[in-house]
LUMTIVEX-138331 format. One record per residue: residue in three letters; y, x, z of N, C-alpha, C, O in turn. Coordinates in steps of 0.02 Angstrom, whole numbers, padded with zeros to 5 digits, always signed. Example, Ala and Ser with C-alpha at 12.3 -4.5 7.8 and 13.67 -1.06 7.14 Angstrom:
BEGIN
ALA-00284+00660+00390-00225+00615+00390-00165+00660+00390-00166+00712+00423;SER-00112+00642+00354-00053+00684+00357+00002+00645+00394+00057+00670+00402;
END
This chain:
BEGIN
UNK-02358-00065-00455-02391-00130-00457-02353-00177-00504-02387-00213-00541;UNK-02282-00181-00505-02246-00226-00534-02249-00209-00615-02237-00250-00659;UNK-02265-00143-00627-02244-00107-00720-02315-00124-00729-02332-00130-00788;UNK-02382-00138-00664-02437-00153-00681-02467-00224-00722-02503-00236-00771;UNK-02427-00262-00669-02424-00323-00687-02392-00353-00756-02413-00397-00794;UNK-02323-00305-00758-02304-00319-00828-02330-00308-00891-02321-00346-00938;UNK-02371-00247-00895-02422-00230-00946-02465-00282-00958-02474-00311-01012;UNK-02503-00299-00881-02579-00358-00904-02517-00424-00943-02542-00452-00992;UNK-02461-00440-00928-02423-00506-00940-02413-00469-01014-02450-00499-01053;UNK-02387-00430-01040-02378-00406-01095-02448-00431-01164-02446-00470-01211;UNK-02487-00397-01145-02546-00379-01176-02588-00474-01187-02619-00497-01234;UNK-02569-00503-01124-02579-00575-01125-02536-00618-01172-02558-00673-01190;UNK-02491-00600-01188-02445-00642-01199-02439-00628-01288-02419-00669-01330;UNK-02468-00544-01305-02477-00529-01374-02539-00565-01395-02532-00600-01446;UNK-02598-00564-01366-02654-00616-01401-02630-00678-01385-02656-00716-01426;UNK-02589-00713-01342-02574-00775-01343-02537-00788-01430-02559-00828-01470;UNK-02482-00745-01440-02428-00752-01482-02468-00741-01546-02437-00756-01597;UNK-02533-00718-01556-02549-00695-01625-02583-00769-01657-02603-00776-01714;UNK-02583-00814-01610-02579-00907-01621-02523-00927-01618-02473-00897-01599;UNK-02531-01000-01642-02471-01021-01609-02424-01014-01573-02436-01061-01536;UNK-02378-00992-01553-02321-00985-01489-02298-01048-01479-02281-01091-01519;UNK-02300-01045-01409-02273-01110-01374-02217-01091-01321-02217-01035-01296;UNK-02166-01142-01301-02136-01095-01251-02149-01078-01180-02109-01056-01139;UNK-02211-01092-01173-02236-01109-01106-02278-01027-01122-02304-01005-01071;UNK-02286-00990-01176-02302-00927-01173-02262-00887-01165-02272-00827-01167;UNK-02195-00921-01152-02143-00853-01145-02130-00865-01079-02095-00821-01054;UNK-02148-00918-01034-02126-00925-00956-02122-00859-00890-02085-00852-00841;UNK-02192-00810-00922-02190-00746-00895-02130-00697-00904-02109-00664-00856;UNK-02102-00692-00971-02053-00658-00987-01970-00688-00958-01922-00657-00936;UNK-01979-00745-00969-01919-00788-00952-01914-00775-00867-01860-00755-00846;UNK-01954-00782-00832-01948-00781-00765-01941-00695-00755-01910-00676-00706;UNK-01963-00658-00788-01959-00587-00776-01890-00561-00790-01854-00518-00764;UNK-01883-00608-00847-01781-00585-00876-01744-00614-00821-01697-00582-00798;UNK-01757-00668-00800-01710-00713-00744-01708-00664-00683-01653-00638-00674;UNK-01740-00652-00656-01755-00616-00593-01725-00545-00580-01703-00521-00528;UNK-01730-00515-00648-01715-00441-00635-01617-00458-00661-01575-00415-00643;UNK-01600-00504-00689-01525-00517-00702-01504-00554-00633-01443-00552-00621;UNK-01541-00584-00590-01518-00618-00530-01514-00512-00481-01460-00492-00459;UNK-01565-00478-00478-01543-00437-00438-01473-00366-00467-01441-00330-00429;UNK-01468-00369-00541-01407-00331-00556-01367-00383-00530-01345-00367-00475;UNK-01345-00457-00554-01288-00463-00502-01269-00456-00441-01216-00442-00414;UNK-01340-00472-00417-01326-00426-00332-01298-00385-00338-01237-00380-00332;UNK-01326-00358-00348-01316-00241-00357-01238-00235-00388-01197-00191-00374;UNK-01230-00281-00426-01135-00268-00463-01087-00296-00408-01032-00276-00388;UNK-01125-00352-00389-01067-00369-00341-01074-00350-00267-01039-00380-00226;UNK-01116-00302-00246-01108-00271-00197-01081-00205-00196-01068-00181-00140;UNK-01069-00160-00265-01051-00117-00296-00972-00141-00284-00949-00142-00227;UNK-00950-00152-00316-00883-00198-00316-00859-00212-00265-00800-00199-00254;UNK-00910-00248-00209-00871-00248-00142-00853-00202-00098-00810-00209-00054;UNK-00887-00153-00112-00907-00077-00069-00824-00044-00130-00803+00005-00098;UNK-00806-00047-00156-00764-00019-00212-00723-00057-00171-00703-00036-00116;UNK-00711-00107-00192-00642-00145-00160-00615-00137-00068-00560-00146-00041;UNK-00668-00122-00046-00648-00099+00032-00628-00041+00033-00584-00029+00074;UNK-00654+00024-00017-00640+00065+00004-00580+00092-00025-00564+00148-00005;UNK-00539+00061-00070-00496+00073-00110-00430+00011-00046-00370+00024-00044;UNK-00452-00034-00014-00400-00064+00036-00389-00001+00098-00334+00019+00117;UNK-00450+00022+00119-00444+00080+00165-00381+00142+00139-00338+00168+00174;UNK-00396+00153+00068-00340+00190+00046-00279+00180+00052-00237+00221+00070;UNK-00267+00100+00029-00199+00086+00023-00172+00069+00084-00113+00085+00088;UNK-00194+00040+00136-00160+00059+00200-00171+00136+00253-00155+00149+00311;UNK-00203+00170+00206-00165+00222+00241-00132+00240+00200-00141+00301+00201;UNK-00089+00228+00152-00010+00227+00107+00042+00201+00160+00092+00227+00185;UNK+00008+00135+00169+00057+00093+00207+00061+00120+00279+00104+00101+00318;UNK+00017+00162+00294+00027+00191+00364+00096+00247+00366+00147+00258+00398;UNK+00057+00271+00307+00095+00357+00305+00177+00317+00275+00226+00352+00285;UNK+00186+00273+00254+00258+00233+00227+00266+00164+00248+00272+00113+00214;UNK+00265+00172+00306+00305+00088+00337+00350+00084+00321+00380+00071+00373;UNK+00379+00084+00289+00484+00068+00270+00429+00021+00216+00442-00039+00219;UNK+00381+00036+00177+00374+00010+00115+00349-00081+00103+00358-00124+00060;UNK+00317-00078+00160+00272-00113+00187+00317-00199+00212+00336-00223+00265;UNK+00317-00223+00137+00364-00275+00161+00368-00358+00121+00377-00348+00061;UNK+00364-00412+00132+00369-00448+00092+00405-00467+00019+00460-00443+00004;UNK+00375-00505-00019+00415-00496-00074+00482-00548-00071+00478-00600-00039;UNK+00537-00530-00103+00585-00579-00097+00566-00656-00087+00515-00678-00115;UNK+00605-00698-00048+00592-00781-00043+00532-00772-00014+00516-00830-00005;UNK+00479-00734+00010+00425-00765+00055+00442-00754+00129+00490-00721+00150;UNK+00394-00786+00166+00396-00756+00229+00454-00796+00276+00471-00777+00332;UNK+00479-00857+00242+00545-00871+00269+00515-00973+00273+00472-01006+00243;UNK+00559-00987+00317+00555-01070+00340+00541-01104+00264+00495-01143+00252;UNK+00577-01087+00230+00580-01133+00169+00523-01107+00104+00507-01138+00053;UNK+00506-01055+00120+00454-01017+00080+00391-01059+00069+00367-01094+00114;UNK+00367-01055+00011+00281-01076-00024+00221-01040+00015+00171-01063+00042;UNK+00248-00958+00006+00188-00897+00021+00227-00864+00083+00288-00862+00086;UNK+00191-00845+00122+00191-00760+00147+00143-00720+00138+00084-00734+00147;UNK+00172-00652+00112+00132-00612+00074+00154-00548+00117+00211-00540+00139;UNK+00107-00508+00123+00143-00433+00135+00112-00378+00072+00059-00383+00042;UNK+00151-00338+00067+00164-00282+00002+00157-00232+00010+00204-00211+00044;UNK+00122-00191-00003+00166-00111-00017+00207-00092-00068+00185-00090-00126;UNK+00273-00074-00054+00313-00056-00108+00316+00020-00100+00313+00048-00046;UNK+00320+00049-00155+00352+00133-00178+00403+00141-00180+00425+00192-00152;UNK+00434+00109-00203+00501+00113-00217+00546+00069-00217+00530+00019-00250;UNK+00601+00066-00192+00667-00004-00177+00654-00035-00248+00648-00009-00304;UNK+00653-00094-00228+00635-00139-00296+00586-00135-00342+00595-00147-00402;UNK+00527-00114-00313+00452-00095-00351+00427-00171-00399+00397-00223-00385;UNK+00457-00143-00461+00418-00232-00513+00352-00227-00492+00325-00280-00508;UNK+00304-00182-00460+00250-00221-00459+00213-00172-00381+00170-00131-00367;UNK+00262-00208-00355+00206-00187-00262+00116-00204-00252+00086-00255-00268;UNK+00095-00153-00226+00045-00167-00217+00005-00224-00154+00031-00230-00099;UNK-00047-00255-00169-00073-00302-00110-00103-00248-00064-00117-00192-00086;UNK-00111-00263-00006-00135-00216+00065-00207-00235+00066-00240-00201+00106;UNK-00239-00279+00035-00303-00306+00032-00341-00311-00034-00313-00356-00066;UNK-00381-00291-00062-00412-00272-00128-00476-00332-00143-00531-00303-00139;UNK-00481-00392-00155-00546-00422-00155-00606-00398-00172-00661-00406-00145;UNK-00582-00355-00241-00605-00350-00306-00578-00287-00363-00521-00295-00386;UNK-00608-00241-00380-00594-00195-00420-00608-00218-00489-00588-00170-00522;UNK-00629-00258-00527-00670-00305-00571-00680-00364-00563-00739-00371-00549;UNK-00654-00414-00563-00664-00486-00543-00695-00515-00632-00739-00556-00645;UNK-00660-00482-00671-00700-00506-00734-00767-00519-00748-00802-00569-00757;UNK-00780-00417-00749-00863-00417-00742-00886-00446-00688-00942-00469-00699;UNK-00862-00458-00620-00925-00480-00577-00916-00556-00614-00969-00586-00608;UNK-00873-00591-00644-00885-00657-00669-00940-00666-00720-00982-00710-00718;UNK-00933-00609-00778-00964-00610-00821-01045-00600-00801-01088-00630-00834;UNK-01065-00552-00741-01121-00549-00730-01157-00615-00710-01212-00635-00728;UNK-01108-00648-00663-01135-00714-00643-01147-00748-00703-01199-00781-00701;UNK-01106-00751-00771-01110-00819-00825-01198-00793-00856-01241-00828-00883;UNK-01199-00731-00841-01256-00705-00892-01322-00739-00830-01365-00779-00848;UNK-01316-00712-00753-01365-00723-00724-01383-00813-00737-01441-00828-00751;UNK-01344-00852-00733-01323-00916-00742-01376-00940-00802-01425-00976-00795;UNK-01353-00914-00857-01384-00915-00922-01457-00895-00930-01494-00926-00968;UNK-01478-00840-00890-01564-00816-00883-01609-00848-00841-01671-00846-00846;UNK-01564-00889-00784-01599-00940-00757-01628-00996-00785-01683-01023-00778;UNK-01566-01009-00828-01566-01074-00869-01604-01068-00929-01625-01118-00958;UNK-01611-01021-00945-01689-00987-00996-01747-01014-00943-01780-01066-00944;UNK-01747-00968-00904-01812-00984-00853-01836-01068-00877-01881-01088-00913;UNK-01787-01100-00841-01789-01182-00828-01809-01213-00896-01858-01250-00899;UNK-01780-01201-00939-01809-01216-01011-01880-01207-01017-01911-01260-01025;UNK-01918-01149-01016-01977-01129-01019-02003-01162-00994-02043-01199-01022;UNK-01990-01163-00919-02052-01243-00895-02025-01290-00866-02036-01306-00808;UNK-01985-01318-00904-01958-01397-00883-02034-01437-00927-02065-01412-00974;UNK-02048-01497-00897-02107-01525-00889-02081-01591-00922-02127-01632-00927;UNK-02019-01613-00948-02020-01668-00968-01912-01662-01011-01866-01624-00995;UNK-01915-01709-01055-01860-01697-01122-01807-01686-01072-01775-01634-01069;UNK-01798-01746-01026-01703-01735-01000-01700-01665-00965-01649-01639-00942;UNK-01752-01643-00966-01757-01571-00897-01736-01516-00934-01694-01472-00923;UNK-01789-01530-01001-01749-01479-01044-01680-01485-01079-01647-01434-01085;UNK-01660-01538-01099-01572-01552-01129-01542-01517-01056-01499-01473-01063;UNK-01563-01534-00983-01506-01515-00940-01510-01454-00920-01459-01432-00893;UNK-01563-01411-00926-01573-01342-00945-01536-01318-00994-01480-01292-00988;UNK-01578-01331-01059-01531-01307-01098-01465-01303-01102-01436-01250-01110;UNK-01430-01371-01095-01354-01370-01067-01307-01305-01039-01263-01271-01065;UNK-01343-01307-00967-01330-01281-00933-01336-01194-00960-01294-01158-00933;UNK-01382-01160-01009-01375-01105-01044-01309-01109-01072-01262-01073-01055;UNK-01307-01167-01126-01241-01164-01154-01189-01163-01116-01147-01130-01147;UNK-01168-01179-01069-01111-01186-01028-01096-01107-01009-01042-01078-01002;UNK-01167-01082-01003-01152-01013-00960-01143-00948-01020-01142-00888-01004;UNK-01139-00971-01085-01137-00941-01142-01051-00951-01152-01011-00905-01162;UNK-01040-01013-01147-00973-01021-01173-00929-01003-01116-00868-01009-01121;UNK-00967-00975-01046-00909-00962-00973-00913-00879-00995-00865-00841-00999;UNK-00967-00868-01004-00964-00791-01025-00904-00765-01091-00867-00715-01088;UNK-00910-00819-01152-00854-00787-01194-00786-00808-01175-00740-00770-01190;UNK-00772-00874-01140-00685-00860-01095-00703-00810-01044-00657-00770-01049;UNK-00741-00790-01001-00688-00727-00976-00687-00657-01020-00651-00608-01012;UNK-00730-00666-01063-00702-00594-01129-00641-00610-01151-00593-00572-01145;UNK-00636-00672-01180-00602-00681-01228-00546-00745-01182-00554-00791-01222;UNK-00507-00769-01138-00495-00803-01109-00459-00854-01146-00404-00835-01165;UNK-00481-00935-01168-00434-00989-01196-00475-00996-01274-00468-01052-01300;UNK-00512-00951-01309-00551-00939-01363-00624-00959-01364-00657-00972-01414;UNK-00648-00961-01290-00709-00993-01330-00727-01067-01324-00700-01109-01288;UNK-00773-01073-01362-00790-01127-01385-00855-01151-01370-00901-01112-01358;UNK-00862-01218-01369-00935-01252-01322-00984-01247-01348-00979-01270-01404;UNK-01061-01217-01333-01130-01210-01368-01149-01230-01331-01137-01232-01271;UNK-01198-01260-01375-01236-01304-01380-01320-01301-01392-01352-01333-01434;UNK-01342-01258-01348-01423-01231-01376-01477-01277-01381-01530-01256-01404;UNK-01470-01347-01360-01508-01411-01374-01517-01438-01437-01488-01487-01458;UNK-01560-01403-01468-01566-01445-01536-01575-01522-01539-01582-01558-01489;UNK-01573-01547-01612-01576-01605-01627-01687-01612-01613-01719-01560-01624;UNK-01711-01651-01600-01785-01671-01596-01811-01645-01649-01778-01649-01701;UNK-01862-01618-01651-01893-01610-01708-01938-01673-01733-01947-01719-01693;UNK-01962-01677-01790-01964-01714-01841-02046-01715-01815-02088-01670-01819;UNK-02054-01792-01784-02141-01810-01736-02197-01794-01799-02255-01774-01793;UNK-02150-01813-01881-02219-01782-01911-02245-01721-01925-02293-01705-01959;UNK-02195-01682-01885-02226-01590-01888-02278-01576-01819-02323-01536-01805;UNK-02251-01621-01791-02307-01615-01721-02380-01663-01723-02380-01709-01765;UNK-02439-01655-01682-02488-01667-01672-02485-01724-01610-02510-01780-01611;UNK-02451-01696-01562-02447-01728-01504-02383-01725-01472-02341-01681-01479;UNK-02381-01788-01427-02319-01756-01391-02294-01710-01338-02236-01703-01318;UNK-02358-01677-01316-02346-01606-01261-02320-01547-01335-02282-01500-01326;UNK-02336-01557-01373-02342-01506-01414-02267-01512-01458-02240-01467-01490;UNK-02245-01572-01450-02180-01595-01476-02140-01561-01436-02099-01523-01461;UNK-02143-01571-01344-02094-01546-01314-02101-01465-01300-02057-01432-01272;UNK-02162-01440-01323-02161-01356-01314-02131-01352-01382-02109-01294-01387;UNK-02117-01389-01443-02065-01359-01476-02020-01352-01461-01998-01294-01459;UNK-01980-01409-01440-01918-01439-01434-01909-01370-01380-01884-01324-01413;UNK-01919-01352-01320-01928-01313-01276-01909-01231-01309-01860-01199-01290;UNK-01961-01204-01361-01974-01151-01401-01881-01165-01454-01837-01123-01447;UNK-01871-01217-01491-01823-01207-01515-01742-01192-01471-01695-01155-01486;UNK-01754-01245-01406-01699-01217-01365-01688-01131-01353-01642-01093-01369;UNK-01747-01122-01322-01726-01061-01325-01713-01011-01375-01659-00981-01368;UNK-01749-00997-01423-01723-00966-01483-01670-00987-01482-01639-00952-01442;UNK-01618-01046-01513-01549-01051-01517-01512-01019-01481-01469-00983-01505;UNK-01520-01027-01410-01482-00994-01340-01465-00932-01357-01408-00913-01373;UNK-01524-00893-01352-01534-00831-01359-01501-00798-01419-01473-00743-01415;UNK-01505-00825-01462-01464-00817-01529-01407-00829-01513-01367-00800-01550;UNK-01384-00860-01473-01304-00873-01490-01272-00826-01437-01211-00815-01437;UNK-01320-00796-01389-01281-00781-01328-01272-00696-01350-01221-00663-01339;UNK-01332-00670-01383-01329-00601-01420-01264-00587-01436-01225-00580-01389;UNK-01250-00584-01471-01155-00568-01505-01121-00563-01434-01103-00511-01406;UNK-01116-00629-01410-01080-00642-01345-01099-00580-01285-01051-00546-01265;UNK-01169-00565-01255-01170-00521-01214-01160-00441-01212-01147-00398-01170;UNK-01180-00446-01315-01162-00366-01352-01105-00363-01327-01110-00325-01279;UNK-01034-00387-01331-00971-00384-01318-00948-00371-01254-00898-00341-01234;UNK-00998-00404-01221-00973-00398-01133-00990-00361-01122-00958-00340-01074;UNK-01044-00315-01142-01104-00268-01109-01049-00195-01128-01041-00143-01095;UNK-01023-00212-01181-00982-00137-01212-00913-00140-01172-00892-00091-01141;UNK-00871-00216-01175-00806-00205-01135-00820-00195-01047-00784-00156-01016;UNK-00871-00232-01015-00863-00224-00944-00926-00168-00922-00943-00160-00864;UNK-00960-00125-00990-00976-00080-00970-00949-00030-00953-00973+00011-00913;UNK-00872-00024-00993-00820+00026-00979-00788+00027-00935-00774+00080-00907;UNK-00756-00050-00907-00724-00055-00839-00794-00046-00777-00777-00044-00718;UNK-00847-00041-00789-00889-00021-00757-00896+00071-00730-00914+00091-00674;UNK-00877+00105-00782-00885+00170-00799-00821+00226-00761-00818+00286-00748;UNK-00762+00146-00754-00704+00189-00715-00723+00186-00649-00712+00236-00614;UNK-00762+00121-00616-00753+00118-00555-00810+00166-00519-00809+00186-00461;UNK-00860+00178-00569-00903+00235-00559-00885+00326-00549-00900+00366-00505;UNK-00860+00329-00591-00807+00386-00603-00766+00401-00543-00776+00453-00511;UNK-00714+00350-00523-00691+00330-00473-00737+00374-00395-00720+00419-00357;UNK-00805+00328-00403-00847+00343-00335-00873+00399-00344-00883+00426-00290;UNK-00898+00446-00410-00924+00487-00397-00861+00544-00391-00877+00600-00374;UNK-00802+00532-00402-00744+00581-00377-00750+00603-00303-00742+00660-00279;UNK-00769+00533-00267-00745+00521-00191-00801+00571-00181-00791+00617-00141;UNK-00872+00566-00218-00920+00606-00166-00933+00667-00177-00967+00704-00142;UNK-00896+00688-00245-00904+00746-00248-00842+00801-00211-00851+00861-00201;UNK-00790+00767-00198-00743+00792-00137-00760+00810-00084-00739+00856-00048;UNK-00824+00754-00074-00819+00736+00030-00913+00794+00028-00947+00813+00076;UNK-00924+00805-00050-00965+00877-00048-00928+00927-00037-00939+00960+00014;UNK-00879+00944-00079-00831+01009-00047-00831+01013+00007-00849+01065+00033;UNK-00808+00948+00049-00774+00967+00104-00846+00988+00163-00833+01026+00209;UNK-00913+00962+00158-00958+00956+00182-00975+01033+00177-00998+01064+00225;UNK-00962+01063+00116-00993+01128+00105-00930+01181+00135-00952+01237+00148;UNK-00888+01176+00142-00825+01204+00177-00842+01195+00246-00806+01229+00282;UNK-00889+01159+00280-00887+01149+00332-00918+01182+00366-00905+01222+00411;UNK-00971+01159+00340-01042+01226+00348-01003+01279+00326-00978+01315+00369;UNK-00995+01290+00277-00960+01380+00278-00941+01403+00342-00972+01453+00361;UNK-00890+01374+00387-00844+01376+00407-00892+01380+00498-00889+01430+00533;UNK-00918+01337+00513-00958+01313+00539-01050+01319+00547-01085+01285+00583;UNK-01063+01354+00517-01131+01354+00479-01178+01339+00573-01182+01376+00622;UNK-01205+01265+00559-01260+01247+00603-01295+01195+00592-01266+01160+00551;UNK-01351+01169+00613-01387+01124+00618-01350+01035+00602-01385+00990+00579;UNK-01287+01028+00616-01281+00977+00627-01225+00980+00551-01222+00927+00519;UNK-01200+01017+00535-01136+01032+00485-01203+01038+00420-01188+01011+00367;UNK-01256+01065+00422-01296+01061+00364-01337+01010+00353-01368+01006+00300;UNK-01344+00952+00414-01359+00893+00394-01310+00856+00360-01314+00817+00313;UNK-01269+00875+00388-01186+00826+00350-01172+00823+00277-01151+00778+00242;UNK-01204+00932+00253-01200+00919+00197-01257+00913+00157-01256+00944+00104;UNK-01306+00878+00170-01386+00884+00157-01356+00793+00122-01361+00769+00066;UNK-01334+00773+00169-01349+00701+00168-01263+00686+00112-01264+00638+00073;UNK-01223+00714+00113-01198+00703+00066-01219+00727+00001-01187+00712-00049;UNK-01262+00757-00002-01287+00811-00082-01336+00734-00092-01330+00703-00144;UNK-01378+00713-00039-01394+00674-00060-01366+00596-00096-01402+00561-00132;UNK-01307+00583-00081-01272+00525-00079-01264+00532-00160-01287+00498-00206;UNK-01213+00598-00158-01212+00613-00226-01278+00606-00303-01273+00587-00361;UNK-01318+00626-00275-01364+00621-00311-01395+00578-00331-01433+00589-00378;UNK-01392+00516-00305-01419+00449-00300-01367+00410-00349-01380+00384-00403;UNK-01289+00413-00306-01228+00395-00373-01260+00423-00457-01269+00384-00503;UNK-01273+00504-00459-01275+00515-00512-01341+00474-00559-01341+00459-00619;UNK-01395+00465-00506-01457+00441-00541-01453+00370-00577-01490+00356-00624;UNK-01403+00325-00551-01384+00282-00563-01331+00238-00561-01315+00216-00506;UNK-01293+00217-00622-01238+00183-00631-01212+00140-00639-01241+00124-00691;UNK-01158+00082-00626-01153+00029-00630-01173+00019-00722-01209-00023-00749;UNK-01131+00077-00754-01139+00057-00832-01206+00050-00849-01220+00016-00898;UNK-01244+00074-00819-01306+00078-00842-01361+00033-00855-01405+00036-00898;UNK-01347-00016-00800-01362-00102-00771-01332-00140-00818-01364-00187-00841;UNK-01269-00128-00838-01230-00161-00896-01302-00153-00965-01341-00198-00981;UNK-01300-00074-00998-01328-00057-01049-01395-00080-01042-01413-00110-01093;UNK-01430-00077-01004-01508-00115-00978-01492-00172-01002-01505-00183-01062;UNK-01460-00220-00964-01450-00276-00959-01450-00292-01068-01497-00320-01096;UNK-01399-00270-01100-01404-00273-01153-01479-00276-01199-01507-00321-01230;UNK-01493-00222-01189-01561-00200-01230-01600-00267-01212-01608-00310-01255;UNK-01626-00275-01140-01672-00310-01112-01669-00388-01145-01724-00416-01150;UNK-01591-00436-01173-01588-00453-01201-01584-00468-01268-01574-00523-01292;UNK-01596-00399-01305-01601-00380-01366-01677-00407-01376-01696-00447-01419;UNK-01722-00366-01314-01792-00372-01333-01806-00451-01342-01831-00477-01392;UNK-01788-00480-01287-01796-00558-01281-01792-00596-01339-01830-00637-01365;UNK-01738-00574-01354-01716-00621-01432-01744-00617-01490-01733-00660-01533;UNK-01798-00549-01503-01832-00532-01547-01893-00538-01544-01934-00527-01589;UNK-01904-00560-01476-01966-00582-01453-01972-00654-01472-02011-00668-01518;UNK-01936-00707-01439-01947-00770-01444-01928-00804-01548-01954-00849-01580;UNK-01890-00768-01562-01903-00742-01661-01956-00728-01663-01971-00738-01722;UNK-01993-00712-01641-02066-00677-01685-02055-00623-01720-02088-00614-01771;UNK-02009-00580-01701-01974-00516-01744-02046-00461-01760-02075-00440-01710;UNK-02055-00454-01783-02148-00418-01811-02141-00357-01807-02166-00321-01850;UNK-02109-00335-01762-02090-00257-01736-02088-00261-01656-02082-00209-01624;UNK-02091-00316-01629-02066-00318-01574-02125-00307-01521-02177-00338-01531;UNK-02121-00275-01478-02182-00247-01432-02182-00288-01368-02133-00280-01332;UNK-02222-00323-01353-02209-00349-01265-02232-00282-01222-02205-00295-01168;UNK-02245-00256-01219-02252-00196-01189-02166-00190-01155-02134-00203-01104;UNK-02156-00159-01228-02091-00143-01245-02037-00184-01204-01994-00158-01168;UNK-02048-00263-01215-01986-00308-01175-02021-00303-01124-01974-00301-01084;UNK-02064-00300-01093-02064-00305-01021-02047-00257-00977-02021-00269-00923;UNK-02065-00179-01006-02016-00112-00996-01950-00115-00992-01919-00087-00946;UNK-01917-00153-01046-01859-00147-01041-01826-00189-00982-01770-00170-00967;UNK-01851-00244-00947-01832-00302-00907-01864-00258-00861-01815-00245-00826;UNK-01916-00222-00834-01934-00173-00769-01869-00156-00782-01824-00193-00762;UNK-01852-00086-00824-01802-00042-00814-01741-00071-00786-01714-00050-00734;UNK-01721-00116-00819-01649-00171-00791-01679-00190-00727-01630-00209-00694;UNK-01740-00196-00684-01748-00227-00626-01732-00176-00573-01689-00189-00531;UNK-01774-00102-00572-01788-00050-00554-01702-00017-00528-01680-00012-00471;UNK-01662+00003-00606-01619-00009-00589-01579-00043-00550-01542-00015-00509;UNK-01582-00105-00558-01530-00141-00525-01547-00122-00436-01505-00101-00396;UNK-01625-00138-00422-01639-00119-00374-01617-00067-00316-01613-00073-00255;UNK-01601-00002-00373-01574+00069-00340-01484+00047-00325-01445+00048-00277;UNK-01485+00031-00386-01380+00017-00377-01380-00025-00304-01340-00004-00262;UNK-01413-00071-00290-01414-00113-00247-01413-00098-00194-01386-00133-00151;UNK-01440-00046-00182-01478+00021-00126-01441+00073-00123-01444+00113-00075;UNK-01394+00081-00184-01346+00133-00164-01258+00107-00135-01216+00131-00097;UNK-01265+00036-00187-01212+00019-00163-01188+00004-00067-01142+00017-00028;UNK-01281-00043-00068-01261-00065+00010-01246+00006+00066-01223+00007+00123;UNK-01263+00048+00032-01255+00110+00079-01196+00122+00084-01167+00130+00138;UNK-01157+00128+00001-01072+00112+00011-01040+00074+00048-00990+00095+00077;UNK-01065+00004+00056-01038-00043+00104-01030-00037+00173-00978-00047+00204;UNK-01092-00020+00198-01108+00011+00260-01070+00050+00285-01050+00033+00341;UNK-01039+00126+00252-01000+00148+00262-00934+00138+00256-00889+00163+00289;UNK-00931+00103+00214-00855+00088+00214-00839+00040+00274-00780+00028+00282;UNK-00883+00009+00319-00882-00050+00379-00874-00015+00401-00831-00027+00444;UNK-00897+00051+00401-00876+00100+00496-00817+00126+00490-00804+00152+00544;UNK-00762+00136+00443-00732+00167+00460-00659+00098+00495-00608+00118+00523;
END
C-alpha cells in the first residue's frame, strides 16, 4: 500500500513538475524523506542500545571472573574527591581501565543520525510553512542541523549555513503566494545542496563504525548458532530444535539487514532529493520515492531486529 501510494505521489508530482515547480509540489516528497529518516534514527539508536547493553553484560562478567580488578581510579571515591567512579582494570596500573557500564557503542553516529533527522524535518517545515518568518525559522533550523552534522565529523571545523536566501527580486514574481513558494523552493535547493558533501562524508565514515558494530552482532549469533546446533546434536528433541530454529532465524534477519545499510539508503535517498528539487532531467520520482521506501522499509526491519536485541539483552 505504502510503495502504492508512492508511485500515484510520484507520477503526480512528474505532471505537476513538467510546469512550473513550486515548493509546495515537493511537500509529498519532503514529508516522505522526513519520516522514513525520523524511523532509521529510531532503528540506529535502538541498535546501539541493544549493542551497548550487551557489550556491559560482557564486561561485568570480566569483572566477575576478576574482582581484584574492579576498582576505583586513583583520588576518587574518597571525602575530598570530585567523582566516584568504579573501573575495570587488567592490569596494576591499567592507562586506560575500562567503565562497567557502556551507554553507547557509537555516540557519534547516533548524534549524526539525529543532526540529519533534525535537518529532514526542517525540509519538511520549509515545504509548507504558510507564511516568510516560518520559513527563515525553518530554514534556520536546516542550517543549524547541517552545521551540527559537520562538527561531529569534523569536531571545532565547521562552520555556520545558512540555507535562507536573500528575497527574491518582487519583479520576477506575479504575486505574493508565488513570491513565497519561491523563496520556499530556493531554501530548499540551497539546504540540500549544502548538506550533500556534508552527509556523503558521514554516510561513508559512520557507515564503517556502523559495519564493526554489525560484524560485532553477527559474530555473537553465529556462535550462539553453533552452540544451538551442538545442542541438538547432542540432545536432538523438540525443544533443542526450536532453540535452533529460532536462532537460524535471528541470524538471518541480522544478515538481511544492516545498520550500514540504513546509513547507504539514507545517502542515495538524499542524493535523489537533491536532484530532484534541481530539476536534474534524469531524475525519476518513481525513482526518489523508491529510494526513500527502501530507507523506510529498511529502517523499519533494523528497528524490528534491533528491539528483539533489546528484549533479550533485558532478560538476561
Amino acid at each position: 500500500m505504502v510503495r502504492l501510494l508512492s508511485m500515484v505521489c510520484a507520477a503526480v508530482l512528474a505532471l505537476a513538475l513538467n510546469a512550473c515547480a513550486t515548493a509546495a509540489d515537493y511537500v509529498p516528497l519532503m514529508r516522505s524523506f522526513s519520516e522514513a529518516t525520523g524511523k532509521a534514527q529510531l532503528a540506529l539508536e535502538t541498535y546501539d542500545m541493544a549493542a551497548a547493553q550487551r557489550f556491559t553484560q560482557l564486561r561485568r562478567q570480566q569483572a566477575i571472573a576478576r574482582p581484584v580488578g574492579v576498582q576505583p581510579p586513583p583520588g576518587d571515591c574518597e571525602t575530598a574527591a570530585m567523582r566516584c567512579r568504579i573501573f575495570l582494570y587488567e592490569m596494576q596500573n591499567d592507562p586506560a581501565p575500562a567503565p562497567l557500564t557502556i551507554e553507547s557503542l557509537a555516540p557519534n553516529h547516533i548524534a549524526a543520525m539525529r543532526a540529519v533527522a533534525a535537518y529532514a524535518k526542517a525540509l519538511q517545515d520549509v515545504a509548507q510553512a504558510d507564511a516568510t518568518p516560518a520559513i527563515k525559522t525553518a530554514a534556520d533550523r536546516a542550517g543549524a542541523a547541517i552545521a551540527g552534522l559537520s562538527a561531529v565529523i569534523s569536531p571545532g571545523a565547521a562552520a555556520a549555513i545558512t540555507p535562507f536566501l536573500a528575497p527574491v527580486s518582487k519583479a520576477l514574481v506575479f504575486s505574493y503566494s508565488k513570491y513565497q513558494e519561491q523563496m520556499k523552493l530556493d531554501a530548499l535547493r540551497h539546504a540540500s545542496a549544502a548538506m550533500a558533501p556534508v552527509l556523503n562524508d558521514a554516510v561513508r565514515r559512520f557507515g564503517t563504525i556502523a559495519r564493526y558494530v554489525s560484524t560485532a552482532d553477527l559474530t555473537r549469533l553465529v556462535a550462539d548458532l553453533d552452540t544451538q546446533r551442538a545442542a541438538f546434536e547432542q540432545t536432538p528433541a523438540e525443544a533443542s530444535l526450536q532453540s535452533l530454529l529460532a536462532s537460524a532465524v535471528r541470524l538471518d534477519q541480522a544478515l538481511a539487514v544492516r545498520p550500514q545499510d540504513v546509513f547507504a539508503n539514507l545517502g542515495a535517498a538524499h542524493d535523489e532529493l537533491t536532484r530532484a528539487l534541481n530539476g536534474s532531467a534524469d531524475v525519476s520520482w518513481q525513482t526518489a520515492f523508491q529510494r526513500i521506501d527502501r530507507l523506510a522499509s529498511d529502517a523499519e526491519a533494523l528497528q524490528s531486529i534491533a528491539a528483539g536485541f533489546l528484549a533479550a539483552a533485558n532478560m538476561r
